[in-house]
C-alpha positions as CSV (number, residue, x, y, z in Angstrom):
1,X,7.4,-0.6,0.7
2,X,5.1,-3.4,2.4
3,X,7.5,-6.1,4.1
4,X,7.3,-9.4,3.1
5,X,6.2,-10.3,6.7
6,X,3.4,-7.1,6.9
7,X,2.2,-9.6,3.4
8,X,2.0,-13.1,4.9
9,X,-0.3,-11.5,7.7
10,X,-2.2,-9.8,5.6
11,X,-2.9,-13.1,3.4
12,X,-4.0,-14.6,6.6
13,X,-6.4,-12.2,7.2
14,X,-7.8,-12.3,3.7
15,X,-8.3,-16.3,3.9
16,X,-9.8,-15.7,7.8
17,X,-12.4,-12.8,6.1
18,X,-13.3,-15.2,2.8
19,X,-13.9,-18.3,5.8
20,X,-16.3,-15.7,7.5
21,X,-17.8,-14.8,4.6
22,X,-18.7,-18.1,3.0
23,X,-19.4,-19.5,6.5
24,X,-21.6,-16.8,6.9
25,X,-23.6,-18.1,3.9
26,X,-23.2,-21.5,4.5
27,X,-24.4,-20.9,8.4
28,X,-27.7,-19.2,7.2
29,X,-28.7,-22.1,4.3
30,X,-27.8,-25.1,7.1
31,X,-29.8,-23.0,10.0
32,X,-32.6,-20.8,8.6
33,X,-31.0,-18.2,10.6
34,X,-31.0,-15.3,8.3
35,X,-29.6,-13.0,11.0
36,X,-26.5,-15.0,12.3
37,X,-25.5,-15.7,8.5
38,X,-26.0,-11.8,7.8
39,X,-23.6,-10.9,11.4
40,X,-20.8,-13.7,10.3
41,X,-21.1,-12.0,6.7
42,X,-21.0,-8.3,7.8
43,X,-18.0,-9.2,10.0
44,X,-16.3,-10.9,6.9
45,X,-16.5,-7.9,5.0
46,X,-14.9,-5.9,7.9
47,X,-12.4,-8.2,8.3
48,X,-11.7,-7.9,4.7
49,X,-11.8,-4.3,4.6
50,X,-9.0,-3.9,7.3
51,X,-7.3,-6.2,5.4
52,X,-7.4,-4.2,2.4
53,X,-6.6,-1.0,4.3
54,X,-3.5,-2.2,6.1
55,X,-1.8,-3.4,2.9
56,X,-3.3,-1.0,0.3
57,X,-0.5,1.4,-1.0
58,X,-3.0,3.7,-3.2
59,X,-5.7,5.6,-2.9
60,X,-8.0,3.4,-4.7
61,X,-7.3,0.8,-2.9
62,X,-7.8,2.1,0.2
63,X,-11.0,3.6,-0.4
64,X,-12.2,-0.1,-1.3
65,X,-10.8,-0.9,2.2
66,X,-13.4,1.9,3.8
67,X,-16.3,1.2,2.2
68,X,-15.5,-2.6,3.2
69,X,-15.6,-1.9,7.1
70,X,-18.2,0.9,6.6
71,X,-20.6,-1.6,4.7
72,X,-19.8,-4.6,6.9
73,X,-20.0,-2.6,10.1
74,X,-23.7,-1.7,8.7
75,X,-24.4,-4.9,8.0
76,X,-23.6,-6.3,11.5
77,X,-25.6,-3.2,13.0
78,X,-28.4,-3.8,11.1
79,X,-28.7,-7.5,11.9
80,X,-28.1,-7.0,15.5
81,X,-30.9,-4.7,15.2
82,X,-33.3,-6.8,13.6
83,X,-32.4,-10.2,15.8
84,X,-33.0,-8.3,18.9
85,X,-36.7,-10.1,20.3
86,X,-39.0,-7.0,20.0
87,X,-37.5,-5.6,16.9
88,X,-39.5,-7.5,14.4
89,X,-43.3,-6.7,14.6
């Protein structure tokens, strides 16, 4: 059993992730940065992803959790990767 405590941080975390995600968004239509909007997102979804694996009590949910963070992490890799000056050609 999740305490009630464990639950209001975990609802913090969720409204921090859903802030990075549509900030992310929001960041690349107001810029024209594509790659900053895709880092704030991909760190979103692994923000929501721990967030869904620290208060997930199945397995289903959990495995939502992982592919979260693994998605998100690829997402931030990939547009560190492609903002880096000589990566683009």
């Amino acid at each position: 059993m999740i305490s009630t405590k464990a639950l209001s941080g975990a609802k913090m975390l969720r409204w921090s992730a859903v802030l990075l995600l549509i900030g992310g968004l929001l960041l690349g239509l107001l810029s024209g940065s594509l790659g900053l909007a895709a880092l704030a997102f991909g760190f979103g979804a692994v923000h929501l992803g721990l967030g869904q694996l620290w208060v997930s009590e199945d397995r289903g949910g959990r495995l939502i959790g992982f592919t979260l963070v693994l998605v998100g992490a690829f997402t931030v890799i990939d547009a560190a990767i492609w903002m880096l000056p000589g990566a683009v050609s």
